[in-house]
C-alpha positions in Angstrom: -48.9 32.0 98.9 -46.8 32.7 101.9 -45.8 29.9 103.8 -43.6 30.8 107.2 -41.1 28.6 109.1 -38.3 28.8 112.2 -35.7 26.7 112.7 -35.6 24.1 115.5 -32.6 22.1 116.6 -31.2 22.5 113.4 -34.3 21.5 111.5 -36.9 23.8 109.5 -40.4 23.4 110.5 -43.5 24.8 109.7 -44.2 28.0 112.0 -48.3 28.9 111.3 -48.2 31.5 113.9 -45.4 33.4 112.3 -41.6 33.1 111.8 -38.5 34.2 111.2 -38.9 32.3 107.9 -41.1 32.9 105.3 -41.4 31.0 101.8 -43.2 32.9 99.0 -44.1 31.0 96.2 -46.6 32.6 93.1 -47.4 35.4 95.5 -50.5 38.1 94.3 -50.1 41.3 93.8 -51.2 42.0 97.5 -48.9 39.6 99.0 -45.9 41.3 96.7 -47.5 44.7 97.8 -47.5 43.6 102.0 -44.0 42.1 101.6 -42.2 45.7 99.9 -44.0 47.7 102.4 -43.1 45.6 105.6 -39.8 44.6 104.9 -38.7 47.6 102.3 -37.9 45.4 99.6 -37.4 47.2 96.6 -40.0 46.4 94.1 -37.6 45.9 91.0 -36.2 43.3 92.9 -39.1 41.7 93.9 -40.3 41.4 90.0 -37.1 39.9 89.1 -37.8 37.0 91.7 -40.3 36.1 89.7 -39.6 37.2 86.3 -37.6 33.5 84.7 -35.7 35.7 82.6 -33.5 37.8 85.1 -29.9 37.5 85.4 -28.6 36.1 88.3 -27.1 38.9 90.8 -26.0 40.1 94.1 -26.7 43.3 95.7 -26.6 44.9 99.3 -30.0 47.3 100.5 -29.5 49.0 103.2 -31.0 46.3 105.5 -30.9 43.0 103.5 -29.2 40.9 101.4 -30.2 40.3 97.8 -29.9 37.5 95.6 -31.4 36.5 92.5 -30.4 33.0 91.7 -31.3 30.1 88.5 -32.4 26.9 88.9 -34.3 24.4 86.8 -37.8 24.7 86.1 -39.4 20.8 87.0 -40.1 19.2 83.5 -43.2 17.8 82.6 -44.7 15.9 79.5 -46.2 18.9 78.2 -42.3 20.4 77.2 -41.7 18.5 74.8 -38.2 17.9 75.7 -38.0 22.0 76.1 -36.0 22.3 79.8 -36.2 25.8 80.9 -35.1 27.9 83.9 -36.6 30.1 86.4 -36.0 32.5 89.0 -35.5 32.1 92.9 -35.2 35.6 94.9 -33.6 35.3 98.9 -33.4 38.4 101.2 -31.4 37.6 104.0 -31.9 40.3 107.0 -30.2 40.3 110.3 -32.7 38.0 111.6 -34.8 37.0 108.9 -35.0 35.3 105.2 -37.8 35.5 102.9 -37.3 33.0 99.6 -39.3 34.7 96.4 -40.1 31.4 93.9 -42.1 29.5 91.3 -44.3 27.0 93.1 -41.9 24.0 91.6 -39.7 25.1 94.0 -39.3 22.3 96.8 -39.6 23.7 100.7 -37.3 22.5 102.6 -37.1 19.2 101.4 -34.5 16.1 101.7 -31.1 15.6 103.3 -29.9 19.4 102.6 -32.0 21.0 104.9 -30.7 18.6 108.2 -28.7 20.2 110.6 -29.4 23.7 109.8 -27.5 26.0 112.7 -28.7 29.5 111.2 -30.1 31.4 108.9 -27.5 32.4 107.3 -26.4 28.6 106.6 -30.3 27.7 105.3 -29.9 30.6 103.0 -26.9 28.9 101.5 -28.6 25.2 101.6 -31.0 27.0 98.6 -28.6 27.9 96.8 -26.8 24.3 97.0 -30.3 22.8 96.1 -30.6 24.7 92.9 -27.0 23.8 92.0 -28.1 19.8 92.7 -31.5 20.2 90.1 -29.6 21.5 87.6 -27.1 18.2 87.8 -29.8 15.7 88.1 -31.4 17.7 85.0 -28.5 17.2 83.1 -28.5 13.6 83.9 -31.9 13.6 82.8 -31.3 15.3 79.4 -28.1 12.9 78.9 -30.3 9.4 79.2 -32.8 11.3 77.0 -29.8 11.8 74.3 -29.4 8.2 74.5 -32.9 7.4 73.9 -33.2 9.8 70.9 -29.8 8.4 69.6 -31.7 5.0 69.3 -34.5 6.5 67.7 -32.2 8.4 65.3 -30.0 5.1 64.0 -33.7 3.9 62.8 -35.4 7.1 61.7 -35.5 8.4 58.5 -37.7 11.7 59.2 -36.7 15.1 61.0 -38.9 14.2 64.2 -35.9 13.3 66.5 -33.2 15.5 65.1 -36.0 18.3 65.9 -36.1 16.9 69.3 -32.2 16.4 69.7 -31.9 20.5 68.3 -34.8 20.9 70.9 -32.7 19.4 73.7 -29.3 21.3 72.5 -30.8 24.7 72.7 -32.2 23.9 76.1 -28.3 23.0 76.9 -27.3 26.2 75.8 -29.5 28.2 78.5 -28.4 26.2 81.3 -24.8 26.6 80.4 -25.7 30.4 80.9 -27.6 30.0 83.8 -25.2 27.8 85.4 -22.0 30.2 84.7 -24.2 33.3 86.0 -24.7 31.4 89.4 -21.6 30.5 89.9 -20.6 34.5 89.4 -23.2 35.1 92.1 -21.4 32.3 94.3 -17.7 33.9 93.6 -19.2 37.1 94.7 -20.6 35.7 98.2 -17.3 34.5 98.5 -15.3 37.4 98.3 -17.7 39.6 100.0 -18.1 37.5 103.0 -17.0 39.7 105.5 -19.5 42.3 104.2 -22.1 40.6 102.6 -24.5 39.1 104.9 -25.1 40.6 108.2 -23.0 39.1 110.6 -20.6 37.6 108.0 -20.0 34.1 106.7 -18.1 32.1 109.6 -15.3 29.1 108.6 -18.1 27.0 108.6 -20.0 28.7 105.9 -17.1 29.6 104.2 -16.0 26.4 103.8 -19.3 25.9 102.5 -19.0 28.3 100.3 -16.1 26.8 98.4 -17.5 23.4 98.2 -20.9 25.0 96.8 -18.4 27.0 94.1 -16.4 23.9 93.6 -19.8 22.0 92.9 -21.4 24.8 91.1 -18.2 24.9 88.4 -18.5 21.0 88.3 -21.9 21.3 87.3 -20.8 23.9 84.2 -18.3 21.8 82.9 -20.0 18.8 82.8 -23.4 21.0 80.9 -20.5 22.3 78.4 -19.4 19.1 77.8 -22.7 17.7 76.9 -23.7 20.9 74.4 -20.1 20.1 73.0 -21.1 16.7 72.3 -24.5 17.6 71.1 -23.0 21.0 68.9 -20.6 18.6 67.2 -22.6 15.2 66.1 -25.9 17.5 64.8 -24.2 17.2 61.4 -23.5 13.5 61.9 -26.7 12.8 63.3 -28.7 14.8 60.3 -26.6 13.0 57.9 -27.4 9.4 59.8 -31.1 10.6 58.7 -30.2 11.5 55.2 -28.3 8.4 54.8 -31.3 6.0 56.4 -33.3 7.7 53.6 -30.5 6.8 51.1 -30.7 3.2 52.0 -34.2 2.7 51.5 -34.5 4.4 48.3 -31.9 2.3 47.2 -33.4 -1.3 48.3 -36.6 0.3 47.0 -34.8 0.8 43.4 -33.5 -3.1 43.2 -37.2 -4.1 43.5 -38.1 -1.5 40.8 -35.1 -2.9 39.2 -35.9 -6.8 39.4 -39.6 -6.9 39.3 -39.2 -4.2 35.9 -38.4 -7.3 33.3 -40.9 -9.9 34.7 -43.6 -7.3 34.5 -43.0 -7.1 30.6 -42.9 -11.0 30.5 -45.7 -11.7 32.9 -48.2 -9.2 30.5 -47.0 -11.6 27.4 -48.1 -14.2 29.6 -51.2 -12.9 30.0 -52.2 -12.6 26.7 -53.6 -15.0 24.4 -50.9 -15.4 21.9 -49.1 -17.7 25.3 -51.5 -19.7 25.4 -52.1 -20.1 21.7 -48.1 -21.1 21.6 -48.2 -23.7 24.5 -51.9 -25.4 23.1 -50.0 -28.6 22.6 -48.9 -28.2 26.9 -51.4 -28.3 29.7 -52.1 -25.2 30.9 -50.9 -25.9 34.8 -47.8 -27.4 33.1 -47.4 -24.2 30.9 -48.3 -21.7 33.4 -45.9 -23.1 36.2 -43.4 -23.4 34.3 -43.9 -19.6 33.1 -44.3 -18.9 36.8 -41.0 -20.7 37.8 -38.9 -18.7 34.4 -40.4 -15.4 35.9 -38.9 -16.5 39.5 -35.7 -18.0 38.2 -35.0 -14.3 35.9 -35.8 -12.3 39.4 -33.1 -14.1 41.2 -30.6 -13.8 38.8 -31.5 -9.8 38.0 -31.1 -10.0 41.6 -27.7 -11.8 42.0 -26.5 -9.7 39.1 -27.2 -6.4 40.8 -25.5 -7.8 44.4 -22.3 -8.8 42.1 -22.6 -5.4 40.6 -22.2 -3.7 44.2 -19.7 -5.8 45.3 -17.4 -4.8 43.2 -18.8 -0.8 43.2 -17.4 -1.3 46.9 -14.0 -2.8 46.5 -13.1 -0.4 43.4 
């Protein structure tokens, strides 16, 4: 689907009739085919627009600009807590862009796109947007750590340390992504000159360096959380192993106290009890054999609490 804007008193809107901005998102293979043929894009670089495993890069054509750039794919239930990346492509001409991306992609939405003086300052907007989703992913991913944390303390199967390895590995590719952009951004910065057509002015350069400065903010705080996450696996996996630990262990002082009144409560039931209490109403015998049996549980139980006690303060 190709969608085409122009920019208007520093605003991107919607240009059906054609403009000097043009939004590609999903294309067929006759829209990939119409855009290499009338804007000589080379078709390896198309493919990499679109293909979510591509490294992030910089390269000049003879006419155009090229840049492939990460950003986060939009996360949905069906993930299962599985964040992944994708691709954006942006060839910047003399007096045209053309953005190459996944449909999740937003178009020129929210408080980055105001003001917009040229094209050369809307191509770095994108950029800055993709930089912004990956930070509000991570904050995403770091209330979803707390929730699993919760669910961890309590658990005593491998479902949400799957989920918490699940979320870790999904760290890991951002941190890459992340690091490869900001290459991308350190290169725009030193080529400015050169890079783009009619060069980065103070304004975009300033830009530039705030976009780098947020870029390398967004990569330290993505390492800090796959630190965090790297580090307490082992605790967490043992808070699971231990949970399992503690209910075996309550489970064996039931076996333990409930093993002696079964032996007395089958000599109960059998006639020899009630052959030795003939002399005793039965409701007086039987409660009374009811209240020993309680009285002995108690006591088995005390004992083994006493015994623990003092496991602990050896």
């Amino acid at each position: 689907m190709i969608r085409t804007y122009r920019l208007e008193q520093g605003r991107t809107i919607p240009a059906p009739d054609g403009g000097d901005i043009l939004f590609v998102t999903d294309p067929t293979a006759e829209e990939r085919a119409d855009l290499i043929n009338r804007f000589q894009i080379d078709e390896h670089n198309m493919a990499s627009a679109l293909d979510p495993n591509e490294l992030p890069r910089v390269e000049l054509d003879h006419n155009h600009l090229v840049v492939i750039f990460k950003h986060p794919k939009s996360y949905s239930a069906h993930d299962n807590f599985v964040f992944r990346t994708n691709s954006v492509g942006l060839f910047l001409f003399r007096d045209r862009l053309i953005i190459v991306a996944p449909s999740d992609l937003p178009s020129f939405e929210g408080r980055a796109f105001n003001k917009v003086p040229s094209l050369q300052m809307l191509f770095l907007r994108v950029l800055s947007v993709c930089v912004s989703h990956f930070i509000s992913h991570l904050h995403v991913i770091n209330g979803i750590a707390d929730e699993l944390e919760s669910q961890l303390a309590k658990s005593m199967e491998n479902k949400s340390l799957l989920l918490m390895f699940t979320v870790e590995k999904s760290l890991v590719y951002y941190v890459n992504a992340i690091s490869a952009n900001g290459r991308v951004i350190e290169r725009l910065k030193a080529n400015a000159r050169n890079t783009l057509s009619e060069g980065l002015g103070p304004e975009m350069l300033e830009y530039v360096d705030d976009l780098a400065i947020e870029n390398a903010q967004c990569l330290e705080q993505a390492q800090v959380y796959a630190n965090v996450f790297t580090g307490l696996m082992d605790a967490r996996a043992s808070l699971v192993s231990n949970n399992l630990n503690i209910l075996m262990k309550r489970l064996t002082v039931i076996n333990v106290v409930f093993m002696p009144l079964n032996v007395l409560a089958s000599i109960g039931g059998m006639s020899e009890y009630t052959m030795m209490t003939s002399g005793v109403g039965w409701p007086i015998a039987y409660g009374l054999f009811t209240l020993g049996l309680v009285l002995l549980g108690l006591l088995t139980y005390l004992a083994l609490q006493h015994v623990e006690r003092r496991s602990l303060e050896v």
